[in-house]
TORDRENLUM-207344 format. One record per residue (C-alpha): residue in three letters; x, y, z. Coordinates in steps of 0.25 Angstrom, whole numbers, padded with zeros to 4 digits, always signed. Example, Ala and Ser with C-alpha at 12.3 -4.5 7.8 and 13.67 -1.06 7.14 Angstrom:
// residues 2
Ala+0049-0018+0031Ser+0055-0004+0029
END
This chain:
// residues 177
Unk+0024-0023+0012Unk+0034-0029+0023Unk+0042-0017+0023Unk+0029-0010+0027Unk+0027-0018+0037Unk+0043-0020+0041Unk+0041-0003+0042Unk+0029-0004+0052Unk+0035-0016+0060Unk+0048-0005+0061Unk+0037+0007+0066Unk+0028-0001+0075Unk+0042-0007+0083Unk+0048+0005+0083Unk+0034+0011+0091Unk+0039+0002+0102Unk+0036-0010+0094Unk+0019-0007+0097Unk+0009-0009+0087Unk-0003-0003+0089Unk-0011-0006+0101Unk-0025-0012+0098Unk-0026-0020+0113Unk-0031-0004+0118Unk-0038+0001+0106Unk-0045-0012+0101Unk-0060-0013+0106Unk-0064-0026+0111Unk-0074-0027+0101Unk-0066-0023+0088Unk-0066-0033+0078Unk-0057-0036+0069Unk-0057-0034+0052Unk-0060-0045+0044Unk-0063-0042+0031Unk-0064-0029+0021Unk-0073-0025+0009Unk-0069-0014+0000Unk-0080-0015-0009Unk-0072-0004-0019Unk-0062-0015-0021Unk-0070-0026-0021Unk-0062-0031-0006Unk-0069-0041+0002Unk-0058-0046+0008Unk-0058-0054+0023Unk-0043-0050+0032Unk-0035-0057+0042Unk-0027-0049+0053Unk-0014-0048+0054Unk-0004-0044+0062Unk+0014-0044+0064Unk+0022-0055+0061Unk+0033-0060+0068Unk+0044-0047+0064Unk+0031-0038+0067Unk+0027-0035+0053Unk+0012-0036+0048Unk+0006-0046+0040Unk+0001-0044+0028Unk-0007-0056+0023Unk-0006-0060+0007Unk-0020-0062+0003Unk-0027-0056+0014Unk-0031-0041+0020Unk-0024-0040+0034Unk-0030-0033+0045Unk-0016-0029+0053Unk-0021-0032+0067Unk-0012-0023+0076Unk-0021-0010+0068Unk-0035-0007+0073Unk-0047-0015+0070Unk-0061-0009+0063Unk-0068+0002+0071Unk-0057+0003+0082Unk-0052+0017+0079Unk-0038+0014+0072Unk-0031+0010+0059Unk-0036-0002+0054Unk-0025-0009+0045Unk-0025-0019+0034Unk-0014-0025+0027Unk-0017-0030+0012Unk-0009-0035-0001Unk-0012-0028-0015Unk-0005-0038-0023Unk-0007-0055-0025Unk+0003-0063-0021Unk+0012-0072-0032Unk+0009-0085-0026Unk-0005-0083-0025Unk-0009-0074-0037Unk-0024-0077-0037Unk-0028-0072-0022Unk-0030-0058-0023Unk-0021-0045-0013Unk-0031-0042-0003Unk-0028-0025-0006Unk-0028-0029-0020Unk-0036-0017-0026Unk-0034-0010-0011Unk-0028+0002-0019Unk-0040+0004-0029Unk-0047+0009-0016Unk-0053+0025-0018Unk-0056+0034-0006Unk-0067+0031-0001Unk-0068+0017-0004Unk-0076+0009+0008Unk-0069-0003+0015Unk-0076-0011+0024Unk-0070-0018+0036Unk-0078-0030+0044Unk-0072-0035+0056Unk-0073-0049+0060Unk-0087-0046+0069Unk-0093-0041+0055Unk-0094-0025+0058Unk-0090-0017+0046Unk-0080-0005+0046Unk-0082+0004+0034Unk-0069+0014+0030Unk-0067+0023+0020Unk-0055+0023+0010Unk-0048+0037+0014Unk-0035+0037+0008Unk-0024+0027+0002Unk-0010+0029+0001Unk+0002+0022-0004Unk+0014+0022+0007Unk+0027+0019+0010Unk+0029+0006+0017Unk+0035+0014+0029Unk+0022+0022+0030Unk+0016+0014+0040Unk+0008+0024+0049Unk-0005+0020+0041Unk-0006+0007+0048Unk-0004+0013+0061Unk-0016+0016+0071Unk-0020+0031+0066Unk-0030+0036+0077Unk-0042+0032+0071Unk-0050+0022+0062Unk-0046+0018+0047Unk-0043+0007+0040Unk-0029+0004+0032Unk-0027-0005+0021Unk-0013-0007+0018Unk-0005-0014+0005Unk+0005-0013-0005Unk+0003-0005-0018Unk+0004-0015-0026Unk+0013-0006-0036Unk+0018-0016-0041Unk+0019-0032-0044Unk+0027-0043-0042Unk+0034-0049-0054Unk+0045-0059-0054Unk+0057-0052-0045Unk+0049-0036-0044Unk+0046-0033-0030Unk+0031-0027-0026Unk+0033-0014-0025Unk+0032-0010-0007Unk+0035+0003-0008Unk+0021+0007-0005Unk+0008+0003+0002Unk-0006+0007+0000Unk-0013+0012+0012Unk-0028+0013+0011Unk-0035+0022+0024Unk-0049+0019+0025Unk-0057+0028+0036Unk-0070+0021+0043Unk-0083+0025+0035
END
């Protein structure tokens, strides 16, 4: 997943070095995502936000859902957008990947938002694509309201010296209900 991210550290500096502006689109009484529920998957899950690190490339948390906090929060208008790993990690083999059964989703599939004020924010699963890391214009601002859950595939596992395959990454669209 850092090549993704290496890729849209590399496009947003070479827009002048600008992420997307929330200090001019952001309402003052917008409220940030706290936890999702896709009941389909059986998710429940509560998120931390996250942002850059120090070479400007987005954090992904290990065992948690990450709302990227430079994208839009609920019911602003804009692309909501959520970082997630599909796969556990060796050192910890028993705490479950956040995006774990992201990829069973069907179209149509309801996930809930809640921000950290309580409202709920219902979207519709509309589409989900595997993509090349390079492909980042789905976790750019889009014009209108949608949420986008990102990860790997998780098309393959780690065994002694083999690699997890980053070729690709699962992009699930939802639309608001």
């Amino acid at each position: 997943m850092r090549h993704f991210f290496l890729l849209l550290a590399t496009l947003l500096l070479s827009l002048g070095g600008a992420l997307p502006a929330q200090a001019t689109t952001t309402p003052i009484t917008a409220s940030n995502p706290a936890r999702i529920v896709i009941e389909d998957i059986g998710m429940d899950r509560g998120m931390i936000s996250v942002g850059l690190d120090k070479k400007r490339v987005p954090i992904v948390p290990k065992h948690d859902v990450g709302w990227y906090n430079l994208s839009a929060k609920p019911g602003q208008g804009e692309n909501i957008v959520m970082w997630g790993h599909v796969l556990r990690f060796r050192e910890t083999p028993k705490v479950p990947a956040p995006f774990a059964r992201v990829k069973e989703l069907k179209l149509g599939a309801v996930i809930s938002l809640f921000t950290d004020d309580g409202v709920e924010h219902r979207y519709i699963v509309t589409k989900q694509l595997r993509v090349k890391p390079s492909e980042v214009k789905y976790i750019l601002p889009v014009g209108q309201e949608r949420l986008t859950l990102v990860s790997c595939t998780g098309d393959k596992v780690i065994r002694g010296n083999e690699v997890l395959d980053m070729s690709h990454r699962l992009i699930t669209i939802a639309e608001p209900a």
